[in-house]
Backbone as JSON Lines, residues from 0, in Angstrom:
{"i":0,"aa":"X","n":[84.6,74.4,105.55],"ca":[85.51,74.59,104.43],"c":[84.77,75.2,103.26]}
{"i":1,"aa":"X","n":[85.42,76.24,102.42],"ca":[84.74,76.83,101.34],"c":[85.08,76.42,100.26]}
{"i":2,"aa":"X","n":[84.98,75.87,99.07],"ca":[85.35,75.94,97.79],"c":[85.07,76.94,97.01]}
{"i":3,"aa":"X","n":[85.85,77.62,96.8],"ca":[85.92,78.72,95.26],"c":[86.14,78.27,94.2]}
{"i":4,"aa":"X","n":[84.61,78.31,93.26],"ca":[84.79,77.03,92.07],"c":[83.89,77.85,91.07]}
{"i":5,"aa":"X","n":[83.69,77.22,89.57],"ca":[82.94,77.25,88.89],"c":[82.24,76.04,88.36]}
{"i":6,"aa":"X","n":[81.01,75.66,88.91],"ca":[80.72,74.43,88.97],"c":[81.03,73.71,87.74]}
{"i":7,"aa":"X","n":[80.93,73.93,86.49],"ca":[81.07,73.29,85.48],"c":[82.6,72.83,85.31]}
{"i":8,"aa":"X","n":[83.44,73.66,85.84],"ca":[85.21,73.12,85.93],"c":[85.12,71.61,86.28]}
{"i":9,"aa":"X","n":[86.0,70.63,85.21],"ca":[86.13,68.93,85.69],"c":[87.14,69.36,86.97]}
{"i":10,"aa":"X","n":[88.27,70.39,87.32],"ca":[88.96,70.59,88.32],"c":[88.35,69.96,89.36]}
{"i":11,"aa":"X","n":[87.34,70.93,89.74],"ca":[86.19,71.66,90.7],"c":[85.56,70.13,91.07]}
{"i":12,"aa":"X","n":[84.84,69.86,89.91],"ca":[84.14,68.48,90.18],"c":[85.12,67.35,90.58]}
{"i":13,"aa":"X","n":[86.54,66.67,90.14],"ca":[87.2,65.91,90.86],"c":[87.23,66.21,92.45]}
{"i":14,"aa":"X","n":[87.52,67.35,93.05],"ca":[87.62,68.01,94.65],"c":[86.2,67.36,94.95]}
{"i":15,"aa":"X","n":[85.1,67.72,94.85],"ca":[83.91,67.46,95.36],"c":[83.74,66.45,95.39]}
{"i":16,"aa":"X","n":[83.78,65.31,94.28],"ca":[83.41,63.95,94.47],"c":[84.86,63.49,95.5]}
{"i":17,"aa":"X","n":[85.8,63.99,95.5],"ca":[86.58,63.76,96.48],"c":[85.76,64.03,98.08]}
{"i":18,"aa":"X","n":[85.77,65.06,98.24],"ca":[85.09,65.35,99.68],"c":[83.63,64.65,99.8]}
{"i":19,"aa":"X","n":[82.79,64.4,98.66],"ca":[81.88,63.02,98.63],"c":[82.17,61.74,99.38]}
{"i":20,"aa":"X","n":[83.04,61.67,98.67],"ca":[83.83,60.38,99.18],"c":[84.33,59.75,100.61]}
{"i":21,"aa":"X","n":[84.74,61.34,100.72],"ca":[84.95,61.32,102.34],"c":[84.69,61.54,103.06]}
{"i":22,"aa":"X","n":[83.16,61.93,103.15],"ca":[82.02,62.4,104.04],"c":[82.06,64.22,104.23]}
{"i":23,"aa":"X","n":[82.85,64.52,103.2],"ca":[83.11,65.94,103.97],"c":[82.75,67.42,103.02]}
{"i":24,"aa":"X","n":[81.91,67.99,104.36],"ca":[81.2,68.97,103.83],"c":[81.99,70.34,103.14]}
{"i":25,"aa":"X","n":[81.42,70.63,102.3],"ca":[82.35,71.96,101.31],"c":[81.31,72.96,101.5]}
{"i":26,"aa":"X","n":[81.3,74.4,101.27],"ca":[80.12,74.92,101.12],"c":[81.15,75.93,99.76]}
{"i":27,"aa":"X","n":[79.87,75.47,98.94],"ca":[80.47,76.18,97.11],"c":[80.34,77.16,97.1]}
{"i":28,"aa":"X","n":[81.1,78.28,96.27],"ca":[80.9,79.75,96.52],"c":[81.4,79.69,94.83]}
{"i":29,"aa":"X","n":[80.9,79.78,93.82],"ca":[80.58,79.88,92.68],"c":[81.32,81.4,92.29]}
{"i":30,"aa":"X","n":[82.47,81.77,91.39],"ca":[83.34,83.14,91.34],"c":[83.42,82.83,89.65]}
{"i":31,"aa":"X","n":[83.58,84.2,88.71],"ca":[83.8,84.19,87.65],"c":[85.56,84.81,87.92]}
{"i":32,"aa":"X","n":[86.19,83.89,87.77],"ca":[87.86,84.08,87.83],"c":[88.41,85.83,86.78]}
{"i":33,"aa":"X","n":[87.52,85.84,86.08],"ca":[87.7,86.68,84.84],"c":[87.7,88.59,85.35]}
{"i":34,"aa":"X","n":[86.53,88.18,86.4],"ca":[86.34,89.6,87.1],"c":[86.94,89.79,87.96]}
{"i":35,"aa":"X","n":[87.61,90.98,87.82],"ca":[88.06,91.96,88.61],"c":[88.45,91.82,90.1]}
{"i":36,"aa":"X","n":[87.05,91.61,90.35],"ca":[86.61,91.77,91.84],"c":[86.73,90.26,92.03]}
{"i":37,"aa":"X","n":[86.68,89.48,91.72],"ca":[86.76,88.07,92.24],"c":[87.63,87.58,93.35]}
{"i":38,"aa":"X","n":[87.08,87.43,94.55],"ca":[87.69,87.42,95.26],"c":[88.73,85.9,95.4]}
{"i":39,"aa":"X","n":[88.62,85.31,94.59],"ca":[89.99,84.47,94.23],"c":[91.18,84.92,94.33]}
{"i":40,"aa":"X","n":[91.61,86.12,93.85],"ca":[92.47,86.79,93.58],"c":[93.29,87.34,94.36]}
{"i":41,"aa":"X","n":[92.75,87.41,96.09],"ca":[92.97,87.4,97.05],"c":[93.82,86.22,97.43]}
{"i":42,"aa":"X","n":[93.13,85.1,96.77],"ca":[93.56,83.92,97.83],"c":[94.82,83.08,96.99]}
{"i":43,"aa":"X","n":[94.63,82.87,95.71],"ca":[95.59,82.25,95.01],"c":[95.88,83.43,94.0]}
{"i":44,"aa":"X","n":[97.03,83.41,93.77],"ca":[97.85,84.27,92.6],"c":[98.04,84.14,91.81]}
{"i":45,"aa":"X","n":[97.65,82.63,91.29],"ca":[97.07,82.47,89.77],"c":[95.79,82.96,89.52]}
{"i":46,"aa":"X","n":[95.02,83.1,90.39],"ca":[93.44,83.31,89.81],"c":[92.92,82.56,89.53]}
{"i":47,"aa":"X","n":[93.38,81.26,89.99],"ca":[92.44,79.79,88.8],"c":[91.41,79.2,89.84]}
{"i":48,"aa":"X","n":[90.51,78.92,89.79],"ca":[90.03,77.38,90.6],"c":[89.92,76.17,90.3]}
{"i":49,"aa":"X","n":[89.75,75.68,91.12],"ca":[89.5,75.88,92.99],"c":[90.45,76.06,93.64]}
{"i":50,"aa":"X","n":[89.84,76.85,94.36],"ca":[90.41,77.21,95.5],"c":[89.91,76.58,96.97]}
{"i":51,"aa":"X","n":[90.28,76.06,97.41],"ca":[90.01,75.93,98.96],"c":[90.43,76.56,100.1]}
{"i":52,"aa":"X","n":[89.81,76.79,100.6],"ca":[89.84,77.62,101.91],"c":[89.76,77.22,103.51]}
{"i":53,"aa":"X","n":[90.51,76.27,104.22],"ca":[89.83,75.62,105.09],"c":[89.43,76.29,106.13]}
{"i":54,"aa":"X","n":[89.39,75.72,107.51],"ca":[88.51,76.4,108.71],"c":[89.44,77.36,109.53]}
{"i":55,"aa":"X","n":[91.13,77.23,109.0],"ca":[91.69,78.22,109.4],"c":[91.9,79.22,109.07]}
{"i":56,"aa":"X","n":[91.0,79.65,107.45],"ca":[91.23,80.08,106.83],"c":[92.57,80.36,105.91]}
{"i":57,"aa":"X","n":[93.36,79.24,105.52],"ca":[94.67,78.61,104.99],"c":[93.92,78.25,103.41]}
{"i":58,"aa":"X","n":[94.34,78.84,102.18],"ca":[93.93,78.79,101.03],"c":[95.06,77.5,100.47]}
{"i":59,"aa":"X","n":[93.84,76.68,99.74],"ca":[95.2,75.76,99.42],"c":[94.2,75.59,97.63]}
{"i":60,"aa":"X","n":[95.49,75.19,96.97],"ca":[95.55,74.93,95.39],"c":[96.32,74.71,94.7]}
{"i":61,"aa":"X","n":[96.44,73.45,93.8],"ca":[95.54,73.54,92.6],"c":[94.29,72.94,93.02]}
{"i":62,"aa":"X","n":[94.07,71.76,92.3],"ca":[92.96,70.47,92.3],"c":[93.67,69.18,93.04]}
{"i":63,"aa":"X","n":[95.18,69.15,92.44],"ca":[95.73,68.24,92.78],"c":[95.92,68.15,94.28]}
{"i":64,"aa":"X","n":[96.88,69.11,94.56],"ca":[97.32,69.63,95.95],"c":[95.61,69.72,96.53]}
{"i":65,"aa":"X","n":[94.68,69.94,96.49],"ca":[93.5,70.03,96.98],"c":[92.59,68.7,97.53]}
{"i":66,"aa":"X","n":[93.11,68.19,96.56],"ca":[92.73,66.62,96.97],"c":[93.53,66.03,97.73]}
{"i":67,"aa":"X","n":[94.99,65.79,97.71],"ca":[95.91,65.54,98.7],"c":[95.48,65.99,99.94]}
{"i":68,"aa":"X","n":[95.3,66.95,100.06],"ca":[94.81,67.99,101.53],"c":[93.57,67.17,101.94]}
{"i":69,"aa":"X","n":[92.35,67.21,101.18],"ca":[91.07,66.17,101.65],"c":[91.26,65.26,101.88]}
{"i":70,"aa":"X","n":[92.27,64.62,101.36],"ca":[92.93,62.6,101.31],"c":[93.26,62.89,102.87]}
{"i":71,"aa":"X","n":[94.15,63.56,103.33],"ca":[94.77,63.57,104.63],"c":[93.91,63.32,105.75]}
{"i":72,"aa":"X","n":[91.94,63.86,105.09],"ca":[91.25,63.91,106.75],"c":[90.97,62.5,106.96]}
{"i":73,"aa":"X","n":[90.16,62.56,107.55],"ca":[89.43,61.6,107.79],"c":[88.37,60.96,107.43]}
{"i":74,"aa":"X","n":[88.29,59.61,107.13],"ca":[87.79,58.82,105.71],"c":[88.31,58.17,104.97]}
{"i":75,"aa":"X","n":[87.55,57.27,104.01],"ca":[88.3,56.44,103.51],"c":[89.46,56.96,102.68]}
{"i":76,"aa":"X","n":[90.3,56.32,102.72],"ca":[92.13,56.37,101.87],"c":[90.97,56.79,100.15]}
{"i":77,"aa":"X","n":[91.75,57.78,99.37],"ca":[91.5,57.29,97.94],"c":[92.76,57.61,96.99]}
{"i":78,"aa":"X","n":[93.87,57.77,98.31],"ca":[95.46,57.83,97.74],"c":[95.98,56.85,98.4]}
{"i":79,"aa":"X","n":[96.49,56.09,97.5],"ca":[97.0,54.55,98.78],"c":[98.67,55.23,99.31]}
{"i":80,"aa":"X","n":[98.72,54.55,100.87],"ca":[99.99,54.98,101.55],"c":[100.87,54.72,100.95]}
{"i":81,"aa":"X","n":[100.96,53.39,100.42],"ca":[102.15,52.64,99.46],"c":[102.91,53.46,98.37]}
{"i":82,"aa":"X","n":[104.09,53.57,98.32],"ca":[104.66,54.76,97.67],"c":[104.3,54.3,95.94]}
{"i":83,"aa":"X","n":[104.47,53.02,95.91],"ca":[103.91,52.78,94.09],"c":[102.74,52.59,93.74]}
{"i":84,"aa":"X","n":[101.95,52.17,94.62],"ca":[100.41,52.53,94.45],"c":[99.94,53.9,94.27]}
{"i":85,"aa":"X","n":[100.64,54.35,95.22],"ca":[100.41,56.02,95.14],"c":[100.82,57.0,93.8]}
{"i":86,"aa":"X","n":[101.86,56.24,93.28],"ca":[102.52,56.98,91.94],"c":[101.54,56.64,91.26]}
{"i":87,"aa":"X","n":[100.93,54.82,91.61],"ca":[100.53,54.98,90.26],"c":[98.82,55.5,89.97]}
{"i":88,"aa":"X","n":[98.3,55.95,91.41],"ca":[97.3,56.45,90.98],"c":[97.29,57.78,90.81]}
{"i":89,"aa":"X","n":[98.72,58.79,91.27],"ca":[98.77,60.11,90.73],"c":[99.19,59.73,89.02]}
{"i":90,"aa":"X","n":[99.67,58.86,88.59],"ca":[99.92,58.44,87.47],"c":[98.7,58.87,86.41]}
{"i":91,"aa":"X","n":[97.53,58.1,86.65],"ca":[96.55,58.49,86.19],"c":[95.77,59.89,85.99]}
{"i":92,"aa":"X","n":[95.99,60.31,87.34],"ca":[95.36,61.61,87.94],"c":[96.32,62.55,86.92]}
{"i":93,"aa":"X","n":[97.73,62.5,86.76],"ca":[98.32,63.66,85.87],"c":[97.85,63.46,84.62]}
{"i":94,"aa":"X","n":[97.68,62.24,84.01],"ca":[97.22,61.52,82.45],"c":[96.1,62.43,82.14]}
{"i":95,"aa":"X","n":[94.99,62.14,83.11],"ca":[93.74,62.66,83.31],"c":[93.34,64.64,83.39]}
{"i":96,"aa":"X","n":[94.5,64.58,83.8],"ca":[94.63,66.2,84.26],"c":[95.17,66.77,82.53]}
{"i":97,"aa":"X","n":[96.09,66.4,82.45],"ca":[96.73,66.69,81.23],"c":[95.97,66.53,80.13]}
{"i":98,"aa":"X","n":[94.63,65.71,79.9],"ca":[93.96,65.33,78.76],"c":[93.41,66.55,78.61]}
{"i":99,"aa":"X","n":[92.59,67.24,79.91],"ca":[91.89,68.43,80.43],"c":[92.71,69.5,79.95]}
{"i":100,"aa":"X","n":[93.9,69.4,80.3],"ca":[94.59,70.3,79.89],"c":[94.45,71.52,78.64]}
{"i":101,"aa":"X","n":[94.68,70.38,77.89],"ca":[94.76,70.49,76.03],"c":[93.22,70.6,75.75]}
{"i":102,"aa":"X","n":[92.01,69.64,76.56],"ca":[90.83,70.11,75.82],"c":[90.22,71.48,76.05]}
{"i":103,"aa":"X","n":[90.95,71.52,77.55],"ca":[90.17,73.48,78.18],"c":[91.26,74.81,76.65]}
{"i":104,"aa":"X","n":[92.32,74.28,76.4],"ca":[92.77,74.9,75.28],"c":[91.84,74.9,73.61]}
{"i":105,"aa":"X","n":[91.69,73.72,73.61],"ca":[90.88,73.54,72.01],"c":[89.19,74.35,72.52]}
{"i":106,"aa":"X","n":[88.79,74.56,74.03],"ca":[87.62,75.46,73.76],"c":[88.09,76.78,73.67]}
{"i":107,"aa":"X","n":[89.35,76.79,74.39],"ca":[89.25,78.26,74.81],"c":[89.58,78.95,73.43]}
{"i":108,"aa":"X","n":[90.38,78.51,72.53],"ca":[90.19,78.61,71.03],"c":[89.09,78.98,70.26]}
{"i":109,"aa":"X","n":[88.44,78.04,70.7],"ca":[86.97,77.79,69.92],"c":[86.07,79.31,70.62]}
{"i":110,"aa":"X","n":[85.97,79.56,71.82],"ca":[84.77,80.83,72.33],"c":[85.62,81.88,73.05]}
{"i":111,"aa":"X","n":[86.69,81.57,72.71],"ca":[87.44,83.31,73.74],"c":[87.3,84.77,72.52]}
{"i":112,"aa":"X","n":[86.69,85.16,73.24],"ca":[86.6,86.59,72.05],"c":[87.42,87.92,72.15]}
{"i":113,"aa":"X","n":[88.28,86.95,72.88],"ca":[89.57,88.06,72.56],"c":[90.25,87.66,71.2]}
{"i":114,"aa":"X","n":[89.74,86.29,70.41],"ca":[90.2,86.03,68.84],"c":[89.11,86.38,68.73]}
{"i":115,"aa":"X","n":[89.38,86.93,66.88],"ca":[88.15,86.58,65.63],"c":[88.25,85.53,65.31]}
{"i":116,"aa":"X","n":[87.03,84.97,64.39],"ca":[87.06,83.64,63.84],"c":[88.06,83.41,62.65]}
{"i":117,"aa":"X","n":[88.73,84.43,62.41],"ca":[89.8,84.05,61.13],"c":[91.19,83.95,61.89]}
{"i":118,"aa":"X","n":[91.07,84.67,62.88],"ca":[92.35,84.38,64.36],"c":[92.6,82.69,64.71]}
{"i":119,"aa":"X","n":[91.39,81.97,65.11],"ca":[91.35,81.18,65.48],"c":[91.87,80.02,64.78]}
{"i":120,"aa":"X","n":[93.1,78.88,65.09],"ca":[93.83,77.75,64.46],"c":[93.78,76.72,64.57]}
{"i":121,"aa":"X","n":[93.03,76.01,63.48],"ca":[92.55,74.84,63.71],"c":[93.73,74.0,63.68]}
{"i":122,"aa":"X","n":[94.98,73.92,63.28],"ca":[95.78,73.32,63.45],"c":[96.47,73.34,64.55]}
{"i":123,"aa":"X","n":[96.15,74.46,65.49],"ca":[96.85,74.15,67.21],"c":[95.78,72.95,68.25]}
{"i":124,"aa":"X","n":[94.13,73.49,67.73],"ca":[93.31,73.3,68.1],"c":[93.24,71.17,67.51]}
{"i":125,"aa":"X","n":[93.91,70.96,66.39],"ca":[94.48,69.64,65.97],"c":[95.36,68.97,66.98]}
{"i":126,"aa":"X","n":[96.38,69.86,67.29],"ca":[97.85,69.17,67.85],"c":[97.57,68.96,69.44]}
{"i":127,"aa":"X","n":[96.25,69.86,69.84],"ca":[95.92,69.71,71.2],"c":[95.08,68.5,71.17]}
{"i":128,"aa":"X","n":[94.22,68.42,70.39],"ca":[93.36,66.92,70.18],"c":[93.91,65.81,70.33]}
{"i":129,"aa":"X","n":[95.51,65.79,69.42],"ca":[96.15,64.92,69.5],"c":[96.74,64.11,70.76]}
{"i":130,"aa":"X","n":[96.83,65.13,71.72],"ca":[97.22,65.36,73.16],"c":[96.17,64.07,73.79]}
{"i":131,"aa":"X","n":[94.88,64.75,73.64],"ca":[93.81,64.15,74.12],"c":[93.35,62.88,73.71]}
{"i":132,"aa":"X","n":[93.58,62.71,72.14],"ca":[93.57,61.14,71.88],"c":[94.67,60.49,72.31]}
{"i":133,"aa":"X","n":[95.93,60.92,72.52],"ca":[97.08,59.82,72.96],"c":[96.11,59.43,74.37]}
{"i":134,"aa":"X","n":[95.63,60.71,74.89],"ca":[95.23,60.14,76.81],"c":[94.29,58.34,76.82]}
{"i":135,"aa":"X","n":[93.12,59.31,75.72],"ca":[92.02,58.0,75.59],"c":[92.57,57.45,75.4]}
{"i":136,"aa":"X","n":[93.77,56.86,74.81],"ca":[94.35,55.7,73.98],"c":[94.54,55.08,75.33]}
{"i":137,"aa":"X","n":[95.74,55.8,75.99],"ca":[96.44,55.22,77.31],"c":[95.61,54.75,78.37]}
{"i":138,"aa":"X","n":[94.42,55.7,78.77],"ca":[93.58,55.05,79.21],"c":[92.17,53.95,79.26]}
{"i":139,"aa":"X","n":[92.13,53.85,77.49],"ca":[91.72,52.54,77.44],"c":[92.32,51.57,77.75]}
{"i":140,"aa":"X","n":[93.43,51.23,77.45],"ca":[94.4,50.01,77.86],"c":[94.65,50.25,79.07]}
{"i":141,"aa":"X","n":[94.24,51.18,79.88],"ca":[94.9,50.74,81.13],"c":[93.27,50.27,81.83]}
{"i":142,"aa":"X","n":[92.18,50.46,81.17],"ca":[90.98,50.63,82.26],"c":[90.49,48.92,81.79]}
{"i":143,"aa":"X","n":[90.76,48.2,80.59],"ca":[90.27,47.3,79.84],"c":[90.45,46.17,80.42]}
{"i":144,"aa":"X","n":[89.3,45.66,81.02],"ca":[89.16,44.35,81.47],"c":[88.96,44.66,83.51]}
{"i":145,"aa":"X","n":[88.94,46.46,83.71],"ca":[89.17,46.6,84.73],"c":[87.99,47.05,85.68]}
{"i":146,"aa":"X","n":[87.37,47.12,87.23],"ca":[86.4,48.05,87.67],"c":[87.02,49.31,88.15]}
{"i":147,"aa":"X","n":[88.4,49.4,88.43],"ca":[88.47,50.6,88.64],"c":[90.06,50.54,88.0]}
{"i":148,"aa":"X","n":[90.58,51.5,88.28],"ca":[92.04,52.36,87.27],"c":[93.29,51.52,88.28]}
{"i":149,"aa":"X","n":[92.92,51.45,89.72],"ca":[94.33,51.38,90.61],"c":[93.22,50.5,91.74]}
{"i":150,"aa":"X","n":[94.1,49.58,91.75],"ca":[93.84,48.39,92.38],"c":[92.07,47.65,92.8]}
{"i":151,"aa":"X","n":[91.6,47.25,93.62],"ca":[90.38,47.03,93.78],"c":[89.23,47.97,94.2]}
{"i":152,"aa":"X","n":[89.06,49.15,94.55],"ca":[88.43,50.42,95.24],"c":[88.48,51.72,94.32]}
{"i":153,"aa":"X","n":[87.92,52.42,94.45],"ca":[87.66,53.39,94.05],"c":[88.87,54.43,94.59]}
{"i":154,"aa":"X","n":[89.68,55.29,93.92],"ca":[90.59,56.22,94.27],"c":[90.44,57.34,93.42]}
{"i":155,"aa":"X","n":[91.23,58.31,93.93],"ca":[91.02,59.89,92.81],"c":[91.8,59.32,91.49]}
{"i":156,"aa":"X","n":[92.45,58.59,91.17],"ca":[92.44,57.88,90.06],"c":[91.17,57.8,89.38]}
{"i":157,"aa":"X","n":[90.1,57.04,89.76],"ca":[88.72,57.04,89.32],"c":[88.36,58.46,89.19]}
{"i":158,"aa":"X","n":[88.19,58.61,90.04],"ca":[87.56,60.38,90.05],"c":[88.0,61.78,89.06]}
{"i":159,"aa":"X","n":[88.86,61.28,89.11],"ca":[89.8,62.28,88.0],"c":[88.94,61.91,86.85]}
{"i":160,"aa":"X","n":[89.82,60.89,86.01],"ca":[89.36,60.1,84.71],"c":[87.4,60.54,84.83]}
{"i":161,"aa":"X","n":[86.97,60.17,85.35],"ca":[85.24,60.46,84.96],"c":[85.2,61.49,84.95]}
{"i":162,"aa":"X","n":[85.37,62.55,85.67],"ca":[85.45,63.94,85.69],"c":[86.06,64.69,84.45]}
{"i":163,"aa":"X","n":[86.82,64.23,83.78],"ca":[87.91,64.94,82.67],"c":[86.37,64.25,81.72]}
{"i":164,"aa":"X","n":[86.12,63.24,81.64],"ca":[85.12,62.45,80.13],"c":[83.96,62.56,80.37]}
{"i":165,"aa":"X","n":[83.64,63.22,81.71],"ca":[82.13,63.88,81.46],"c":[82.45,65.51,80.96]}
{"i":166,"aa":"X","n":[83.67,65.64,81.15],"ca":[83.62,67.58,80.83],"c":[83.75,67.24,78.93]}
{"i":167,"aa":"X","n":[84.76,66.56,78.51],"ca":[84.71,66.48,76.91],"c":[83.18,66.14,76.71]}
{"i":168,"aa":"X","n":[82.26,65.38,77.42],"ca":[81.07,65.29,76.9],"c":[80.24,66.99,76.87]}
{"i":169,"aa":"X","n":[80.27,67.31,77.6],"ca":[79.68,68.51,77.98],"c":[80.09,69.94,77.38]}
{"i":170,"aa":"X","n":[81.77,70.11,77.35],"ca":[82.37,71.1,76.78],"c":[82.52,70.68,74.8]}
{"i":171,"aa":"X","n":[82.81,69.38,74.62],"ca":[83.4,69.61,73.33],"c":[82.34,68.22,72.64]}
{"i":172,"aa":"X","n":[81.12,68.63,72.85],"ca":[80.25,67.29,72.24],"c":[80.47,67.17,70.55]}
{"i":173,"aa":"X","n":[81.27,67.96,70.19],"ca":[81.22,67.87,68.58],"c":[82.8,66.73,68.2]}
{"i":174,"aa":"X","n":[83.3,66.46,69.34],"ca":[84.45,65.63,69.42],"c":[84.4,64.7,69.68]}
{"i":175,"aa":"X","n":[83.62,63.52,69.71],"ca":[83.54,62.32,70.18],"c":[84.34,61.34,70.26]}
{"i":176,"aa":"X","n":[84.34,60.64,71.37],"ca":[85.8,59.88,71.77],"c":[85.61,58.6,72.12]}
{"i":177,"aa":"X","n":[84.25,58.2,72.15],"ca":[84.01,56.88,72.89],"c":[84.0,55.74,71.38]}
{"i":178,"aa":"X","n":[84.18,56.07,70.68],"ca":[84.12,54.95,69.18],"c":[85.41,54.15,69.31]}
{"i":179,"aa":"X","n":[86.52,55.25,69.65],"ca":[87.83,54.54,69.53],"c":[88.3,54.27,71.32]}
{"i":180,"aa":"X","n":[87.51,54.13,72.24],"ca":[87.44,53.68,73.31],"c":[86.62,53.21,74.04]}
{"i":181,"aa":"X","n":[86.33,51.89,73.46],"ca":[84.94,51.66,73.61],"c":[84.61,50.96,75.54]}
{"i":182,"aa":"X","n":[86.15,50.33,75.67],"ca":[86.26,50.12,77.48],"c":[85.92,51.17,78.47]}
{"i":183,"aa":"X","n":[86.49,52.23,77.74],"ca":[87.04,53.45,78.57],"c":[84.87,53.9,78.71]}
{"i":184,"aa":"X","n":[84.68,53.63,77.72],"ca":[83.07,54.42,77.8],"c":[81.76,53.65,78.51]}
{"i":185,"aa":"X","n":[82.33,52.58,78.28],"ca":[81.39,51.28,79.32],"c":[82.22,51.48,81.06]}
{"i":186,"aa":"X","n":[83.01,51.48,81.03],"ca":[83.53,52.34,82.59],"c":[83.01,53.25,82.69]}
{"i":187,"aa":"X","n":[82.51,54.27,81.95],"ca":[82.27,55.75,82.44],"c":[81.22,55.27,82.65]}
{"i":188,"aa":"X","n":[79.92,54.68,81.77],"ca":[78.44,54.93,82.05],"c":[78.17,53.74,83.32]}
{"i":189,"aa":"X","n":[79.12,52.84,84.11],"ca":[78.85,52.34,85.24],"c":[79.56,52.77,86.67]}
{"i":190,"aa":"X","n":[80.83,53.84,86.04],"ca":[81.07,54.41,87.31],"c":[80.33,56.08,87.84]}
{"i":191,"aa":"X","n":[79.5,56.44,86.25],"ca":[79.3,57.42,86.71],"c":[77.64,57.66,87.51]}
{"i":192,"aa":"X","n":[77.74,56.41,87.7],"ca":[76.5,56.55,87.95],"c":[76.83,56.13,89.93]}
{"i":193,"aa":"X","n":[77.89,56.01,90.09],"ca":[78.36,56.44,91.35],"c":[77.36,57.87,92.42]}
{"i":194,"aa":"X","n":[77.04,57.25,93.44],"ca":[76.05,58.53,93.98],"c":[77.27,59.41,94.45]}
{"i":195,"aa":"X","n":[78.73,59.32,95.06],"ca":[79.1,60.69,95.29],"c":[79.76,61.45,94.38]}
{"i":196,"aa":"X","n":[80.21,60.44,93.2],"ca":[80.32,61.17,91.44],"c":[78.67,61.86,91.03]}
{"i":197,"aa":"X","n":[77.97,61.27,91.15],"ca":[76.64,61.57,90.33],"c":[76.25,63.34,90.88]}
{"i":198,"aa":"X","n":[76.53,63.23,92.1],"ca":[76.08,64.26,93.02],"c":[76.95,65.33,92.96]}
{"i":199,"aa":"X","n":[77.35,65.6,92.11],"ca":[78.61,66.56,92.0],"c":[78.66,67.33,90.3]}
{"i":200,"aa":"X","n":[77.64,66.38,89.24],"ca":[77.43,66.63,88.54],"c":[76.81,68.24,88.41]}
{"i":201,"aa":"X","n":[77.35,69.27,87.4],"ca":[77.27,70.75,87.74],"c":[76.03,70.99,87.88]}
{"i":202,"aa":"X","n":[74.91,70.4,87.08],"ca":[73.07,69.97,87.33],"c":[73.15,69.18,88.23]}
{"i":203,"aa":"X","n":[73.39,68.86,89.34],"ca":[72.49,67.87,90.29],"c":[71.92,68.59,91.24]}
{"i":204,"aa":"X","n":[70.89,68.15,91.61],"ca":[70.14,69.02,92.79],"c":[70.9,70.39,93.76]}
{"i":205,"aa":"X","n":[72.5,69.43,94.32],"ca":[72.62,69.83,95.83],"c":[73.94,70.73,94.84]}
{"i":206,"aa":"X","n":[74.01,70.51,93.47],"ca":[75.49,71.4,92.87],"c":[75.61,73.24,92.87]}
């Protein structure tokens, strides 16, 4: 199976610690979506990644739908069968997705140079923040007092959520979020130290 990614994408990194998880090998093929020639462009018609590609060569995407597809092989469950377990750990996973959402907007604000710096609005770049603090909010109270998001085990529930709050660490360090979530940040620094989260990190050896 191929992934078409840009390692630093939280997308990209939820899929991998997914296929971590489940013993299953990816081989990364690293594409700047932006160029031309990117052969993404071929495979999905948004142009976005990841992209996956499996052994039949069958392109599948987004992140979401991508993980669903890995959930299906073989390995441990990290989408439970149960139809409300299952909501409620895509529950998270959209929360999580959506926080990403609004913060990949407040950078793309911040360094796309198709604006000037007098172009650029700090008051959209506000209302998207806002986005992102309702998430932390929601997901402190939901993680508080907890080891993982959805029931006793680790699920892409987990995976999501660390993945989205290591990228605000990384993409938007001038935003800090762990003061007014202080559960949510004592979860991160003991789940992320998870070896098939850790290993997926865009610096880790095998990334």
């Amino acid at each position: 199976m191929k992934l078409f990614c840009s390692l630093p994408s939280p997308f990209a990194r939820k899929v991998r610690a997914v296929a971590a998880e489940k013993g299953l090998a990816l081989e990364l093929i690293e594409v700047d979506v932006l160029d031309p020639s990117s052969p993404v462009a071929a495979l999905n018609p948004l142009r976005k990644v990841p992209c996956l590609v499996d052994d039949t060569g069958e392109a599948w995407f987004d992140s979401s739908v991508i993980c669903e597809w890995l959930d299906a092989q073989p390995g441990p469950r990290l989408i439970p069968h149960d139809v409300t377990a299952r909501l409620r750990v895509k529950r998270i996973e959209a929360l999580a997705d959506g926080l990403l959402d609004a913060a990949v907007l407040i950078r793309l604000e911040t360094v796309w140079n198709g604006r000037t710096p007098e172009q650029r609005s700090a008051a959209w770049m506000e209302w998207q923040w806002l986005k992102v603090a309702g998430a932390l909010g929601e997901l402190e109270r939901h993680v508080t007092g907890r080891d993982f998001f959805e029931g006793d085990a680790v699920t892409l529930a987990d995976l999501t959520v660390a993945s989205a709050l290591e990228w605000l660490d990384f993409r938007l360090p001038d935003r800090p979020w762990r003061i007014t979530a202080p559960a949510l940040a004592a979860w991160l620094v003991k789940f992320s130290k998870r070896p098939s989260f850790a290993a997926s990190a865009p610096n880790a050896p095998n990334a």
